[in-house]
C-alpha positions in Angstrom: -83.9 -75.9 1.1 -85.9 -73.0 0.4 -85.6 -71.6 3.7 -82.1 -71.7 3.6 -81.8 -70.1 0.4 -83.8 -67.2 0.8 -81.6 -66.9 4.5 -78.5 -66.5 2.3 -79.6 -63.9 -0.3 -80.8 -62.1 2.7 -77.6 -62.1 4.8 -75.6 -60.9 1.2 -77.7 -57.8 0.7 -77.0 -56.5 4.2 -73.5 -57.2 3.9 -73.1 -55.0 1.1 -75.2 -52.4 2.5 -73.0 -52.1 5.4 -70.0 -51.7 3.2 -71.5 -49.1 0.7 -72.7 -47.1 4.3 -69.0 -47.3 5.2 -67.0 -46.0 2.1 -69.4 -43.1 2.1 -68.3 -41.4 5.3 -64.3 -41.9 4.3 -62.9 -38.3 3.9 -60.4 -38.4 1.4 -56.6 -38.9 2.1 -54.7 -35.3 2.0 -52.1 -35.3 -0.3 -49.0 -33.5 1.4 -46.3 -31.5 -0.6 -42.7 -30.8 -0.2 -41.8 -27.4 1.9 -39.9 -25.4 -1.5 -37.5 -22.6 0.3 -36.9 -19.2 -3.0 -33.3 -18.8 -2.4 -31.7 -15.4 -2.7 -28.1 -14.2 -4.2 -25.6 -11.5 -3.1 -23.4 -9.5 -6.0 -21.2 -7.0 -7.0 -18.2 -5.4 -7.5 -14.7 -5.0 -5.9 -12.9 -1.9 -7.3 -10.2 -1.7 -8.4 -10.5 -5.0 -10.6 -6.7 -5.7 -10.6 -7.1 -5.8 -7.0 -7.2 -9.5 -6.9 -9.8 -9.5 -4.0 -11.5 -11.9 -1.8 -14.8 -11.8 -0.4 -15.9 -13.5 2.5 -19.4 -14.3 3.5 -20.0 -14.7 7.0 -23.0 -15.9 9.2 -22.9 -15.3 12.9 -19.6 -14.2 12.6 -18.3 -17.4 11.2 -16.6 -17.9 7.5 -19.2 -20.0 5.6 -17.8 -19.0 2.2 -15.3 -17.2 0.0 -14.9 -16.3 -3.5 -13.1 -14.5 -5.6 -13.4 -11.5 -7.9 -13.5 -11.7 -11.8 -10.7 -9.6 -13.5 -13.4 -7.0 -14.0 -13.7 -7.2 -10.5 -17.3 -8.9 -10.2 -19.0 -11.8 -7.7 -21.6 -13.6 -6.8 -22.6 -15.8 -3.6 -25.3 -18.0 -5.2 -28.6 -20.2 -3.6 -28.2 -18.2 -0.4 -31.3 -18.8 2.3 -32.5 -16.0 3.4 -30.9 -14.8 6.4 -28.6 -11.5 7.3 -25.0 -12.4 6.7 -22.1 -10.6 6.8 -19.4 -9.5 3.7 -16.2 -8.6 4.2 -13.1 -8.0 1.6 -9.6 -8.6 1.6 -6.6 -7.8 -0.9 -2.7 -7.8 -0.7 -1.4 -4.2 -0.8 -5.2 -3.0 0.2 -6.5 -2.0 3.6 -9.3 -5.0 4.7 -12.8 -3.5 5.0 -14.7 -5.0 7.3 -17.6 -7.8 6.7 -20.8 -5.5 6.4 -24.3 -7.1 7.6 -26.9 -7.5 4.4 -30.0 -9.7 4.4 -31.0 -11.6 1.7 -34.9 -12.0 0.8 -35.8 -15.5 -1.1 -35.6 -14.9 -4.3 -34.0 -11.0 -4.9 -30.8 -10.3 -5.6 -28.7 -7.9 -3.2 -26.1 -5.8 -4.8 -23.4 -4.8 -2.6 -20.3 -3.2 -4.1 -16.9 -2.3 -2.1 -14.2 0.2 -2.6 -10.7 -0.7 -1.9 -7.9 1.8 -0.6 -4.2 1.2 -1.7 -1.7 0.8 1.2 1.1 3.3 0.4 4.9 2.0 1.1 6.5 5.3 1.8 10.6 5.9 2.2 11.3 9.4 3.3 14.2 10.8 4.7 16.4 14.2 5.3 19.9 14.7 3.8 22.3 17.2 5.9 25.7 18.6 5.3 28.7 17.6 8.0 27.6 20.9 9.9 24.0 19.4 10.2 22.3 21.8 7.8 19.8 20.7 5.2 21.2 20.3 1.9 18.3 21.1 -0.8 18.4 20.0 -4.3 20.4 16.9 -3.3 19.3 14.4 -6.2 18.3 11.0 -4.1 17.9 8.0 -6.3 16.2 4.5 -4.8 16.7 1.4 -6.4 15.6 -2.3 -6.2 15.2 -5.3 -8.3 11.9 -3.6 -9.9 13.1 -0.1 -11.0 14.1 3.4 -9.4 13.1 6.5 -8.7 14.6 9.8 -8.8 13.8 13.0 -7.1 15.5 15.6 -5.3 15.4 17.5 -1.6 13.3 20.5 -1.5 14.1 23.2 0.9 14.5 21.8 4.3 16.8 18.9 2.5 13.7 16.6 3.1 12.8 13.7 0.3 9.8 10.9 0.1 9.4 8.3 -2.3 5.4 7.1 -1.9 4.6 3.7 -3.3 7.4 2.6 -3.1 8.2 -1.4 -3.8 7.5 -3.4 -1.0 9.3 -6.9 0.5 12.3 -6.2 -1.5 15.9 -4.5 -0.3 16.3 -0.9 -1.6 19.3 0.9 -2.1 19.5 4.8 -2.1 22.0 7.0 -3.5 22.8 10.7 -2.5 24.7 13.4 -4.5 25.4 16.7 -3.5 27.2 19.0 -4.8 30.7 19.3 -3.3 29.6 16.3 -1.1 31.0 12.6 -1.3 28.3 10.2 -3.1 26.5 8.0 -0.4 24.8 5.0 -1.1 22.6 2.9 1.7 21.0 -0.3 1.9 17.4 -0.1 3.1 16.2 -3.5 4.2 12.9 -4.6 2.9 9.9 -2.5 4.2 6.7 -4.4 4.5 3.0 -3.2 3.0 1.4 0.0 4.1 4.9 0.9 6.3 6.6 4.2 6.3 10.5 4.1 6.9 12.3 7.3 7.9 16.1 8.1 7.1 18.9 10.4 7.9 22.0 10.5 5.4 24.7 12.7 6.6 26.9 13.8 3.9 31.0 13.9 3.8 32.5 17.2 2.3 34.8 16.5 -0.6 38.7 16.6 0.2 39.9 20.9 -0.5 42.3 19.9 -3.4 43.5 23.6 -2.3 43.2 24.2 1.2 44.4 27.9 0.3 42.2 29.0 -1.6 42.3 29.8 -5.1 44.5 32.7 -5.2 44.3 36.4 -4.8 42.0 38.0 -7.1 42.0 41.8 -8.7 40.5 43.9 -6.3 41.1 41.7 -3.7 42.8 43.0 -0.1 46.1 41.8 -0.1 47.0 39.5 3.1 50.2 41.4 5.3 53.5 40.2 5.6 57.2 40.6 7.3 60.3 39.4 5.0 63.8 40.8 5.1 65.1 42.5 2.4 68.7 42.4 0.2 70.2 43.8 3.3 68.9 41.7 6.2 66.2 44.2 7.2 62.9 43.9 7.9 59.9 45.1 6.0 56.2 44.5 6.1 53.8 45.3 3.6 51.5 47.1 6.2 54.8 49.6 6.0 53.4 50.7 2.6 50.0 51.3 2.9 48.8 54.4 1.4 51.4 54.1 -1.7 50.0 54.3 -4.9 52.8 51.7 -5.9 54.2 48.4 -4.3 56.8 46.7 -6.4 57.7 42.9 -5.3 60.7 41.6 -6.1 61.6 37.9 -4.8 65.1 37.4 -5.0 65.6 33.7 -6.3 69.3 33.4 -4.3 72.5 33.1 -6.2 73.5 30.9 -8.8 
């Protein structure tokens, strides 16, 4: 009984030998952490801020995002990797620039501000008399739904309206002096277009195609008329008299 006793106690203290030997040459467990990316921004500002813009980021040449500019013409592109992208702007009634490579760094903030450049609708045109010659000061007048404008031909008859309102039917009005009033219908011009006109004027009707009379001083035109007596006589036949008396006889009553 003894024997077996002492066998027992034996056997238990190597067991636990063995496993204290063991847990001392564990290394201990790594503890892993997440990967944490900085993330980077892009702003700025779009003038003008009425401009209504759009920016457009880019990445490999493909749209990835758009946003719009505040009415004070600000925007941002937010929690951006870092990367080179590309920015590009667009506005009605404003030439698109084009996108622009930047590269963001994790955690900065890239500024990048744009410039926008109106698109000018321009009507020009020449007024000219029947004879084809330039009529200057000629006071042209275009109209539309929006307003008019008023302005008149310089020397060469010549006229241009710039800015003018675009996508809607204009009418312009021509007066000259001693001319007929014309009036044309201009369809619509589109954005950033230029249209180019010719308005030939029409000469007033000659309420007196004679003339307006002789005038002191003036060279009197030569005639032949008979006389009382059947005869004969021409002005010319008097030239050099200090005195011409005309009498028109009326006939008989």
């Amino acid at each position: 009984m003894n024997q077996n006793r002492w066998i027992f106690i034996l056997f238990a203290i190597l067991t636990h030998s063995l496993i204290i030997g063991c847990g001392g040459d564990e290394e201990p467990e790594e503890i892993s952490t997440p990967d944490i990316t900085s993330f980077g921004r892009i702003s700025g500002i779009v003038s003008p801020a009425n401009a209504s813009a759009e920016i457009q980021l880019l990445k490999n040449g493909q749209l990835i995002a758009t946003t719009k500019a505040d009415t004070n013409g600000n925007y941002v592109f937010a929690n951006l990797e870092p990367d080179t992208y590309e920015v590009g702007v667009v506005a009605f009634s404003f030439k698109p620039l084009s996108p622009e490579k930047v590269t963001v760094i994790d955690g900065q903030t890239l500024t990048k501000n744009f410039t926008l450049e109106q698109l000018v609708t321009t009507l020009k045109g020449i007024v000219v008399s029947p004879d084809r010659i330039p009529i200057q000061n000629a006071i042209v007048t275009v109209e539309s739904p929006k307003g008019q404008k008023t302005q008149k031909t310089n020397d060469l008859g010549i006229f241009s309206f710039d800015g003018v309102w675009a996508d809607v039917e204009l009418s312009v009005t021509v007066e000259a002096e001693g001319m007929e009033v014309q009036t044309v219908d201009v369809e619509a011009i589109k954005v950033g277009e230029t249209v180019k006109l010719q308005l030939d004027m029409v000469a007033l009707p000659d309420d007196n195609p004679d003339g307006p009379g002789s005038q002191v001083g003036n060279i009197a035109p030569n005639f032949t008329l008979p006389d009382i007596n059947a005869n004969l006589v021409s002005l010319s036949d008097y030239r050099g008299k200090s005195l011409v008396l005309l009498n028109f006889n009326r006939g008989q009553l």
